[in-house]
N, C-alpha and C positions, 0 to 999 in steps of 0.2 A: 641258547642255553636255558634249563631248568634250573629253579631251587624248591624241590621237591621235599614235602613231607608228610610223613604216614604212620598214621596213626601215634600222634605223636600226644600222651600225655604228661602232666606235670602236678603235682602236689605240693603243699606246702603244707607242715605239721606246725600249729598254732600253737600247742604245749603238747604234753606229754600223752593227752587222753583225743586231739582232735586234729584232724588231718582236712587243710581246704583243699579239694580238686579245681584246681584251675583249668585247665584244659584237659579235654576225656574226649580221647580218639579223634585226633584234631587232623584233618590232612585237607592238602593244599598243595598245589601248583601254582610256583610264581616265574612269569614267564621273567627272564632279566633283562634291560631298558627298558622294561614298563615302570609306570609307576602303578602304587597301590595306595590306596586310604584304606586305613583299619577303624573302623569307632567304635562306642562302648562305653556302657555304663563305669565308673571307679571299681574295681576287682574284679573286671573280668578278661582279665589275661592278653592285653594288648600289649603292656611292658616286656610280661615274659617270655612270650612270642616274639617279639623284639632281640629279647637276650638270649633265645634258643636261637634262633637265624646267626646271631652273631658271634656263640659258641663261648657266651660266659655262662648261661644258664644251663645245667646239664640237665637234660629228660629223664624221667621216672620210666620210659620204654617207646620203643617206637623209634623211627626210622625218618634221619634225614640227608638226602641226597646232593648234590651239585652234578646235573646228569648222569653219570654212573658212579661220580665218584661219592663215597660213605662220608661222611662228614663228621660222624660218631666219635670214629677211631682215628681221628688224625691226632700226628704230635703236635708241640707246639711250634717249630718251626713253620708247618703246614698251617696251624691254625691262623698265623701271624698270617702270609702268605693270602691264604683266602679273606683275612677280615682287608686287606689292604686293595686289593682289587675286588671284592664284589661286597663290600658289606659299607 
């Protein structure tokens, strides 16, 4: 199994007039039973990447997968479901 993601960016609006891009056109294949190390400087989008994989942080656009299934539009029954076996 995959957890595929594509082009997957995220923002965060610091006030009214300034918007941080944290991740811009992010895509990755993470194969599942591997493990992965993320590192990084403090702000650069390892937490939220984290909270996008796990489906509390929602994407600003872009596409994330679990093999073919969308991960985008699930309910919350399914979100429950997927964070408890693969997250």
């Amino acid at each position: 199994m995959k957890l595929v993601l594509k082009n997957i960016n995220k923002s965060y609006k610091i006030n009214k007039n300034l918007i941080k891009p944290v991740l811009l056109d992010f895509s990755y294949s993470f194969e599942l039973n591997n493990t992965y190390l993320i590192t990084g400087e403090s702000g650069r989008g390892k937490s939220t990447l984290f909270n996008i994989i796990s489906l509390i942080t929602p994407i600003d656009n872009g596409n994330l997968y679990l093999d073919s299934l969308d991960l985008i539009n699930l309910n919350e029954e399914d979100i429950c479901s997927y964070r408890k076996y693969y997250v």
